[in-house]
C-alpha atoms as a printed R data frame, in Angstrom:
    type eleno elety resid chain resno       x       y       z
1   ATOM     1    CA   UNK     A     1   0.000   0.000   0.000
2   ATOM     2    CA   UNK     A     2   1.298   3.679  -0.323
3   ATOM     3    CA   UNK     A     3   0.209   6.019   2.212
4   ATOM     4    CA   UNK     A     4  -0.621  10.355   1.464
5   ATOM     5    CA   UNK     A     5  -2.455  12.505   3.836
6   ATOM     6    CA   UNK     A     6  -0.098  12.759   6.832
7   ATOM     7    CA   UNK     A     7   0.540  16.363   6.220
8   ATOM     8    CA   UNK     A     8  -3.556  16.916   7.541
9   ATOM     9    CA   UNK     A     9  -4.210  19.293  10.086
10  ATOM    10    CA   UNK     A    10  -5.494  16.684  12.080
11  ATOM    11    CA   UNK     A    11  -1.752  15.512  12.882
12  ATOM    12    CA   UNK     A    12   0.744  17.295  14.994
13  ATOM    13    CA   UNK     A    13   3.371  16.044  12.531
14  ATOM    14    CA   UNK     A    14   3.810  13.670   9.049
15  ATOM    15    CA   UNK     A    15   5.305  10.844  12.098
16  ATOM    16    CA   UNK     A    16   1.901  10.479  13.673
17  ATOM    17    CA   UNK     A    17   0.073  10.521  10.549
18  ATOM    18    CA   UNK     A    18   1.423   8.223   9.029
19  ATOM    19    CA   UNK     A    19   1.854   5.668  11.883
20  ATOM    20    CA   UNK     A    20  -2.225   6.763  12.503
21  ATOM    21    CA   UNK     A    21  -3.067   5.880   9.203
22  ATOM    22    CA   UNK     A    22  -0.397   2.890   9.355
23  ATOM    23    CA   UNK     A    23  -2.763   1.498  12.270
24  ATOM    24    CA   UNK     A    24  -6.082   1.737  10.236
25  ATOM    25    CA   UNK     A    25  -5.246  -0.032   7.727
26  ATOM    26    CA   UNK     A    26  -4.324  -2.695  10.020
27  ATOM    27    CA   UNK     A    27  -7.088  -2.715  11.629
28  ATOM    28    CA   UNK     A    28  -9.310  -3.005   8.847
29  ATOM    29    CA   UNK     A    29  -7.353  -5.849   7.297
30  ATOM    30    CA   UNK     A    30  -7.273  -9.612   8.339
31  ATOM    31    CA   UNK     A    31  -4.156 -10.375   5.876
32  ATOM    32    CA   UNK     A    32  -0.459  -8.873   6.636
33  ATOM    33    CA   UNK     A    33  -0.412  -5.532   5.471
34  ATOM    34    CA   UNK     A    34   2.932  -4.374   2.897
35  ATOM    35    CA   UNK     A    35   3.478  -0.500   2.831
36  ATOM    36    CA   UNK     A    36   5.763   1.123  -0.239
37  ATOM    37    CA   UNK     A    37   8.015   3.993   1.091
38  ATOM    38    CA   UNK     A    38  10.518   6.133  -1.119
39  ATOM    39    CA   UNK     A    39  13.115   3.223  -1.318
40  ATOM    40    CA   UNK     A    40  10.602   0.102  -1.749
41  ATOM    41    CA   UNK     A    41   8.597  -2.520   0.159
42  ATOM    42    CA   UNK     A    42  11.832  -2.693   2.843
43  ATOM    43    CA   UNK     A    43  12.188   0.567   4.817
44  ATOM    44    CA   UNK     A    44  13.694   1.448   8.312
45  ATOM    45    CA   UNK     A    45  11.817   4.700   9.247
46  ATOM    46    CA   UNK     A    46   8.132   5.224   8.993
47  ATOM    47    CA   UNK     A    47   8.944   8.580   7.481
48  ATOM    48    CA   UNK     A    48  10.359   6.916   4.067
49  ATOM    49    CA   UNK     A    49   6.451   6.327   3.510
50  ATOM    50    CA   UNK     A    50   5.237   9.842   3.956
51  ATOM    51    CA   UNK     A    51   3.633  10.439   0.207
52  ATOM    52    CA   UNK     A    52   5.629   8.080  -1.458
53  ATOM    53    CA   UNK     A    53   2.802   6.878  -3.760
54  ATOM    54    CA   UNK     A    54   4.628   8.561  -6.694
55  ATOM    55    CA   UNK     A    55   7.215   6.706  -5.787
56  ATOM    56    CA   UNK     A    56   5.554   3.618  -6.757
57  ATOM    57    CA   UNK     A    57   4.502   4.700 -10.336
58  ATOM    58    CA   UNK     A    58   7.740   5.520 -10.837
59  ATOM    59    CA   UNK     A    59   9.221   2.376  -9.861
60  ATOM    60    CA   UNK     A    60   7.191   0.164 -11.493
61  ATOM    61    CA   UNK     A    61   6.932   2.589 -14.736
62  ATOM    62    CA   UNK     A    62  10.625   2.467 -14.461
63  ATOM    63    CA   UNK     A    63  10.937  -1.053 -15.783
64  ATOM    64    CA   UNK     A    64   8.736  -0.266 -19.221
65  ATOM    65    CA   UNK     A    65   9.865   3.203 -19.742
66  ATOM    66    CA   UNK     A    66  13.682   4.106 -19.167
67  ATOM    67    CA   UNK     A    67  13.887   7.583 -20.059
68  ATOM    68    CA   UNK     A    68  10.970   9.645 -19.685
69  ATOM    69    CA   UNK     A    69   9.243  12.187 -17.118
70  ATOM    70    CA   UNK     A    70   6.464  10.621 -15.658
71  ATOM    71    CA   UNK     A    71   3.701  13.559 -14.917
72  ATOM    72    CA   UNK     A    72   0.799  12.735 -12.625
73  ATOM    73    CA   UNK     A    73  -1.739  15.378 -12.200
74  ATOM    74    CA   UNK     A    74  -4.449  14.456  -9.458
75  ATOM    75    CA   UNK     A    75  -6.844  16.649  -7.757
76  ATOM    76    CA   UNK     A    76  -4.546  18.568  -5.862
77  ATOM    77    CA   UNK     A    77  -1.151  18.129  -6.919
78  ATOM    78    CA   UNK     A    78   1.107  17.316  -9.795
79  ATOM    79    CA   UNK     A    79   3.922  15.034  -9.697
80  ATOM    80    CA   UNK     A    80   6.536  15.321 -12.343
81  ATOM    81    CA   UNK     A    81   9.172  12.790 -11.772
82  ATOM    82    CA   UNK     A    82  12.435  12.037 -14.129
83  ATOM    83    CA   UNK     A    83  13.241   8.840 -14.936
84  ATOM    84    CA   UNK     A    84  16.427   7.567 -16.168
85  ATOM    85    CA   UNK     A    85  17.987   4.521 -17.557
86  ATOM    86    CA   UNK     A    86  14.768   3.148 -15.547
87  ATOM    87    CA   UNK     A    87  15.972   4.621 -12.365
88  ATOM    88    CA   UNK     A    88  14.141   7.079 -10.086
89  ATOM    89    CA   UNK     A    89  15.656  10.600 -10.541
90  ATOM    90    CA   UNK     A    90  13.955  12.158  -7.974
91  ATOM    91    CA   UNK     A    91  14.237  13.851  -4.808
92  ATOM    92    CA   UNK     A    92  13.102  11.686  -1.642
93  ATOM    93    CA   UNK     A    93  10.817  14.112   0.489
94  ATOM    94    CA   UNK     A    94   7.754  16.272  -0.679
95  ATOM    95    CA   UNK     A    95   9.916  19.326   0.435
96  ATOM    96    CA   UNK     A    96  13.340  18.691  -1.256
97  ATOM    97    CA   UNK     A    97  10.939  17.702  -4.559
98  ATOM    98    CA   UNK     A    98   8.731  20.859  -4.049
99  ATOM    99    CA   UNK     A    99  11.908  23.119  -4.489
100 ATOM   100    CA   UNK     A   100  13.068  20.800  -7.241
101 ATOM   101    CA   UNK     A   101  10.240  21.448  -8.881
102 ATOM   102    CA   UNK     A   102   9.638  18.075  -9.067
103 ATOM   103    CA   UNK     A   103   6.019  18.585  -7.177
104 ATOM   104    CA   UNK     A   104   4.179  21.046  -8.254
105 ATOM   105    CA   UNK     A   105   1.332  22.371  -5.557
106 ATOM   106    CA   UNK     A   106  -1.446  22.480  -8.283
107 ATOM   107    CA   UNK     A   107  -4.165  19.858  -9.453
108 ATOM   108    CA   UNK     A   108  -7.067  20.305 -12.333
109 ATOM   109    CA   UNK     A   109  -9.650  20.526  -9.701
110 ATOM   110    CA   UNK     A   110  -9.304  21.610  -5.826
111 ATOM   111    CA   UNK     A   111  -6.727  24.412  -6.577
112 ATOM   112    CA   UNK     A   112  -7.922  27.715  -5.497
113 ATOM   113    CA   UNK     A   113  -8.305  30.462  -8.488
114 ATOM   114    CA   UNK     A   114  -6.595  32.931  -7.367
115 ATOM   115    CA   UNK     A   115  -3.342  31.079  -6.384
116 ATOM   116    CA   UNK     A   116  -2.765  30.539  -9.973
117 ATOM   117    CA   UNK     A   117  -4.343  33.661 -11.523
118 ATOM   118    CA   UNK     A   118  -3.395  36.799  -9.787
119 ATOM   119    CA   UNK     A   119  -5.665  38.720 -11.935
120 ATOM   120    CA   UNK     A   120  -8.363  38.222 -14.718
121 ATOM   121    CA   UNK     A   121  -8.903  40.769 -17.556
122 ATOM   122    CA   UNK     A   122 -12.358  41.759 -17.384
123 ATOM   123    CA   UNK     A   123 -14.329  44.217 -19.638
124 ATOM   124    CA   UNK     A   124 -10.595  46.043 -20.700
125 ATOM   125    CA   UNK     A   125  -9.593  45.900 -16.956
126 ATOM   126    CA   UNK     A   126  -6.991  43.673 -15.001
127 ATOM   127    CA   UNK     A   127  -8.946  42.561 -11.991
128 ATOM   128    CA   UNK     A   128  -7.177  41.306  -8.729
129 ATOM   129    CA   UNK     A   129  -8.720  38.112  -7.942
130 ATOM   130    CA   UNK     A   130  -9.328  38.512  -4.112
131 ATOM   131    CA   UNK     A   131  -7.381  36.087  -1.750
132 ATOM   132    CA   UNK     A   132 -10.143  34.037  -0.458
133 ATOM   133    CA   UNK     A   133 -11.259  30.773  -1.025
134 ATOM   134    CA   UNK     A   134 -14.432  31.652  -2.843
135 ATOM   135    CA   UNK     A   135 -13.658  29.375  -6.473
136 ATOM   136    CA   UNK     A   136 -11.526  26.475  -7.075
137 ATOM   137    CA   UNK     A   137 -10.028  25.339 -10.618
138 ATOM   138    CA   UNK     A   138 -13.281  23.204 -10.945
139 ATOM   139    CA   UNK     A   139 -15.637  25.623 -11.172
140 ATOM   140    CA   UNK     A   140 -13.786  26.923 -14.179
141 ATOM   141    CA   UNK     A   141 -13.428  23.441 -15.939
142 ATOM   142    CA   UNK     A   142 -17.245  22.846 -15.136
143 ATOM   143    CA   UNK     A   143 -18.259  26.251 -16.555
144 ATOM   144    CA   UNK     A   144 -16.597  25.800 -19.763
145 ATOM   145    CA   UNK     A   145 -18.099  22.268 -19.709
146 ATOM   146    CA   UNK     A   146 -14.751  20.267 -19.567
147 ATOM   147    CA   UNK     A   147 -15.674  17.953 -16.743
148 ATOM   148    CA   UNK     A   148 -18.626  16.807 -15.835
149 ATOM   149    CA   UNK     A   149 -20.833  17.486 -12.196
150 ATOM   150    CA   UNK     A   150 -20.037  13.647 -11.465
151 ATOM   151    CA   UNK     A   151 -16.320  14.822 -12.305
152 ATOM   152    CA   UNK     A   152 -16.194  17.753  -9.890
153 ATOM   153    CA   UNK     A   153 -14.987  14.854  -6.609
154 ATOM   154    CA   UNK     A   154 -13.875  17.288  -4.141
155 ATOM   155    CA   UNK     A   155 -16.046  19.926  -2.111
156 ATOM   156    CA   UNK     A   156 -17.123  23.591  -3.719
157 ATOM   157    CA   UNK     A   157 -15.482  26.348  -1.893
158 ATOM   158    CA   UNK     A   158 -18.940  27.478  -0.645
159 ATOM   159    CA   UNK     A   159 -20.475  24.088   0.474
160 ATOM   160    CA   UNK     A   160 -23.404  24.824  -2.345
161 ATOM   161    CA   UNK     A   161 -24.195  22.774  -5.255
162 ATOM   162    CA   UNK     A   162 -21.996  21.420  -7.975
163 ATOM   163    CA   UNK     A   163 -24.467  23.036 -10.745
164 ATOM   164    CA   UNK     A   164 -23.105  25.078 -13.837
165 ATOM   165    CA   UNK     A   165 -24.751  27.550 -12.392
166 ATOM   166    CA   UNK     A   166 -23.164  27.554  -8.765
167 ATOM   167    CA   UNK     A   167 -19.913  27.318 -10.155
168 ATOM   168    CA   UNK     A   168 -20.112  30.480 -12.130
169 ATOM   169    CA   UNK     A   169 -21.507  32.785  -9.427
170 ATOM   170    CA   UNK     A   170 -18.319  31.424  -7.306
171 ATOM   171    CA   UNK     A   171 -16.509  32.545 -10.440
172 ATOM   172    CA   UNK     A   172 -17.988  35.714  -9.813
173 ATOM   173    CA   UNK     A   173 -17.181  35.870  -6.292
174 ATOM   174    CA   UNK     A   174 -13.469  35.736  -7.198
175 ATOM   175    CA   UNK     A   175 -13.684  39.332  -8.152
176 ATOM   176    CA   UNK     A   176 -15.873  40.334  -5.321
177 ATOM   177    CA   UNK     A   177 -19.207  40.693  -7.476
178 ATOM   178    CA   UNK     A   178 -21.859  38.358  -8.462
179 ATOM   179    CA   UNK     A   179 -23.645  37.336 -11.670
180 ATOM   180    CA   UNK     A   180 -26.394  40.227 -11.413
181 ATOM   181    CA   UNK     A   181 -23.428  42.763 -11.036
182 ATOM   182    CA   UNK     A   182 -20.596  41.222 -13.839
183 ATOM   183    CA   UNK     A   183 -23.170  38.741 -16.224
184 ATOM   184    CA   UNK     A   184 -21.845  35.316 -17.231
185 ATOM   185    CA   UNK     A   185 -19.635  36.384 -20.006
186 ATOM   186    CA   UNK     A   186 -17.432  37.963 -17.563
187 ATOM   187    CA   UNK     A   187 -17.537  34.845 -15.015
188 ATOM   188    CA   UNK     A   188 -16.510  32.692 -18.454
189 ATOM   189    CA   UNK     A   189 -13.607  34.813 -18.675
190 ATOM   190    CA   UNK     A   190 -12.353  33.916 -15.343
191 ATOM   191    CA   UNK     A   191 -12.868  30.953 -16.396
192 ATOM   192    CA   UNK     A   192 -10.888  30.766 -19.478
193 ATOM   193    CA   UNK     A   193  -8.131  32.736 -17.913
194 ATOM   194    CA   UNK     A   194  -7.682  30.445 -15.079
195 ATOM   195    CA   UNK     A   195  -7.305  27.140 -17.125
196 ATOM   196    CA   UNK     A   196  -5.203  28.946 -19.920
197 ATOM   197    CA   UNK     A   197  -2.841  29.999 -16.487
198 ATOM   198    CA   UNK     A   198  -2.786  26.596 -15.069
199 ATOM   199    CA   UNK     A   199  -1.228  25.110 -18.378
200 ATOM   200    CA   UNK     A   200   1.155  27.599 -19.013
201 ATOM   201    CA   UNK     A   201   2.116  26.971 -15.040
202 ATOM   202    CA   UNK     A   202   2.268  23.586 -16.269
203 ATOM   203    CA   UNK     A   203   4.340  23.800 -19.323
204 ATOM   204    CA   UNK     A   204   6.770  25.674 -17.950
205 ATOM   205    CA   UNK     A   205   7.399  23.071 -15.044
206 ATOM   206    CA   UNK     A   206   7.669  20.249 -17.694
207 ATOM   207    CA   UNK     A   207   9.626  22.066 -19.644
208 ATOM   208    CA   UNK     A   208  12.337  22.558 -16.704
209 ATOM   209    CA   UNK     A   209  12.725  18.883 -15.292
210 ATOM   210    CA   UNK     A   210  12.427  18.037 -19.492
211 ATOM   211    CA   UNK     A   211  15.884  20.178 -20.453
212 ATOM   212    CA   UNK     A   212  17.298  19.414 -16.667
213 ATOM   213    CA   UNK     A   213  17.344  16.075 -17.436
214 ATOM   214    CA   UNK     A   214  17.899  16.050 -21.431
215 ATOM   215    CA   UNK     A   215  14.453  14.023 -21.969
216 ATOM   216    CA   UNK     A   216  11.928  13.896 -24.644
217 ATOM   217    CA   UNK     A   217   9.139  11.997 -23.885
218 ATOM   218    CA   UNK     A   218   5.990  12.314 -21.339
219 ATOM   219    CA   UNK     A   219   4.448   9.735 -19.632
220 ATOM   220    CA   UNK     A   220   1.266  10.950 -18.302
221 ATOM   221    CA   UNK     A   221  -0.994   9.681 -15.713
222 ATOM   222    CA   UNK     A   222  -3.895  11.280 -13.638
223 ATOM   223    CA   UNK     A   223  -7.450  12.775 -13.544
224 ATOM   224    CA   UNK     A   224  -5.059  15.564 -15.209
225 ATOM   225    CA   UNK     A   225  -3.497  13.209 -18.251
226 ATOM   226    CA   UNK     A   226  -5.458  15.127 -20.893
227 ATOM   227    CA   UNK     A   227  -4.026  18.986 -19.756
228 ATOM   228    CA   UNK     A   228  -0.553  16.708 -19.671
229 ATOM   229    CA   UNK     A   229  -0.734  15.650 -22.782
230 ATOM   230    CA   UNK     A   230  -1.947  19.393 -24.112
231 ATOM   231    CA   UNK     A   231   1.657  20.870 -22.471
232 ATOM   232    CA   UNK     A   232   3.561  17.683 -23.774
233 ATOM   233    CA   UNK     A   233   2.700  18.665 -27.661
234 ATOM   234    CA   UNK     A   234   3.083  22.021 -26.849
235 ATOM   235    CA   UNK     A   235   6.233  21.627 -25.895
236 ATOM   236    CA   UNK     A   236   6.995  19.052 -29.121
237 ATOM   237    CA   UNK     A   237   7.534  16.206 -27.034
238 ATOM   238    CA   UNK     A   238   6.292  12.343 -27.434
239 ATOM   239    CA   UNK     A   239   3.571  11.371 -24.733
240 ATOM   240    CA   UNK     A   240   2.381   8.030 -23.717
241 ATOM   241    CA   UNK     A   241  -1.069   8.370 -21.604
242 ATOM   242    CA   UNK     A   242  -1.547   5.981 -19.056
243 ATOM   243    CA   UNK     A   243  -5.059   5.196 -19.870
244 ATOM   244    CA   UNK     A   244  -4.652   4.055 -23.201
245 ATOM   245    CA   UNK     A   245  -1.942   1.327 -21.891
246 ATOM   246    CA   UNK     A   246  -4.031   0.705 -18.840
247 ATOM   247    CA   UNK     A   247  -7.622   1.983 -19.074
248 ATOM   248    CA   UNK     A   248  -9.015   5.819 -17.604
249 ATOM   249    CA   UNK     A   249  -9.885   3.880 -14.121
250 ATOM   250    CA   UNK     A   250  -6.488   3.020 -13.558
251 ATOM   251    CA   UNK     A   251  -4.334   5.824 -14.390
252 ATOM   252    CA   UNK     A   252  -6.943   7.888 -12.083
253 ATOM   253    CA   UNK     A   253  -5.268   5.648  -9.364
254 ATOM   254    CA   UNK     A   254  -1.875   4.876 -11.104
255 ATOM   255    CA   UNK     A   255   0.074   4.598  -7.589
256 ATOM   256    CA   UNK     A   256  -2.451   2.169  -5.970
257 ATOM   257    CA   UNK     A   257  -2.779   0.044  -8.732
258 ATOM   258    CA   UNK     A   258   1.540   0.549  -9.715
259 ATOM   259    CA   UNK     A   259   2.474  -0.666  -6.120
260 ATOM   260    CA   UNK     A   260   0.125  -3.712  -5.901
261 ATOM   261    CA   UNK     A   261   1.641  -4.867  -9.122
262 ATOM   262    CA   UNK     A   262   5.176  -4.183  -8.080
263 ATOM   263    CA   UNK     A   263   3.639  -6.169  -4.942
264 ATOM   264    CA   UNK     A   264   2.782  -8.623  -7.280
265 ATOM   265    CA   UNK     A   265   6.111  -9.093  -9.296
266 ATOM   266    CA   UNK     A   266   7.953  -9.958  -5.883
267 ATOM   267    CA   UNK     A   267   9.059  -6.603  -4.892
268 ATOM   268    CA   UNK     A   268   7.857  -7.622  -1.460
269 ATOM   269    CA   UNK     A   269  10.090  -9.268   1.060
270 ATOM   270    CA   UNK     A   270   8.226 -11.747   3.780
């Protein structure tokens, strides 16, 4: 199993997360319980686990693809990991990776607006979007009808509906106004703005780790393969997509489905 979600503010520190979450699992299990950290299946501190689940997709990607940057773009975060001579080139902690660039803090869906998108040109004006959690990158990608309600899987900044509708007057609320004050046009613009940010964001961190590392091909993986695969021919570079080797379902959960084969192929020591 691979283990994220230590870093909650429901945890003093990653340590008692992750031995917290350690013990549920247990718990819920009858059968021995295998947990992948940064270095494998055999580990010697709990704190080798602490979001290593990228470190399984890596590994196990590792022995089909040897040179490649393997992108994963969930929900919240985006994983871009170099892989050489089918070796793991990556840092070992979410910090040392984060000022890599290695993890990028931004996912197609719970990311806040205006932590990508300083400001929005409205009606011949540059807007600041106001530092509040009042829209999140799904209420764009719902607007402009690129995911569906059944799509939008994590909770609306306001705690109302999941509607087209709802999501554009939390658009609105971005800029401090609402749909009777701005109209929908103006929301859509946020909207469009916000995703058009997010790839460039994007690109430009694929780009890095792709001339860093002298590499030409993407491997991409996620509920955010389709926005990789947008910056990978941006960029000019070959990219494999997960779900067409594996099926949408699985690269959705790449790292849970990666480790249990590695688990699988004997990577597990009894």
């Amino acid at each position: 199993m691979v283990i994220t979600g230590e870093l909650a503010d429901c945890f003093s520190c990653k340590r008692e997360g992750l031995e917290r979450l350690m013990g549920c699992v247990r718990r819920s299990f009858s059968v021995p319980a295998y947990f992948w950290g940064t270095g494998g299946f055999n580990w010697n501190d709990v704190l080798e686990l602490a979001a290593a689940n990228w470190a399984a997709s890596a590994a196990f990607l590792g022995q089909e693809e040897h040179d490649c940057l393997f992108v994963d773009m969930g929900s919240t975060t985006t994983d871009i990991i170099p892989i050489l001579s089918g070796r793991v080139a990556a840092a070992r902690t979410d910090f040392l990776r984060l000022a890599a660039g290695e993890l990028v803090y931004m996912g197609l869906l719970r990311t806040r607006l205006d932590a990508i998108l300083p400001a929005a040109r409205i009606g011949g004006r540059s807007v600041p979007l106001a530092p509040e959690l009042f829209s999140i990158m799904a209420d764009a990608r719902l607007a402009l009808g690129q995911i569906s309600e059944e799509s939008y899987s994590c909770d609306t900044a306001d705690g109302a509906g999941k509607d087209r509708q709802a999501a554009l007057r939390r658009l609105a609320r971005c800029v401090c106004a609402d749909l009777e004050e701005i109209g929908e046009r103006a929301a859509m613009a946020i909207a469009e703005q916000a995703c058009q940010r997010q790839k460039d964001i994007l690109v430009q961190a694929i780009a890095r780790q792709a001339e860093e590392h002298g590499l030409d091909k993407v491997v991409a993986a996620g509920t955010g393969e389709g926005l990789i695969a947008e910056a990978a021919a941006f960029l000019g570079m070959e990219c494999v997509r997960i779900s067409e080797r594996y099926g949408t379902r699985i690269s959705d959960v790449f790292p849970a489905y990666a480790v249990a084969r590695l688990g699988e192929m004997g990577a597990v020591n009894e």
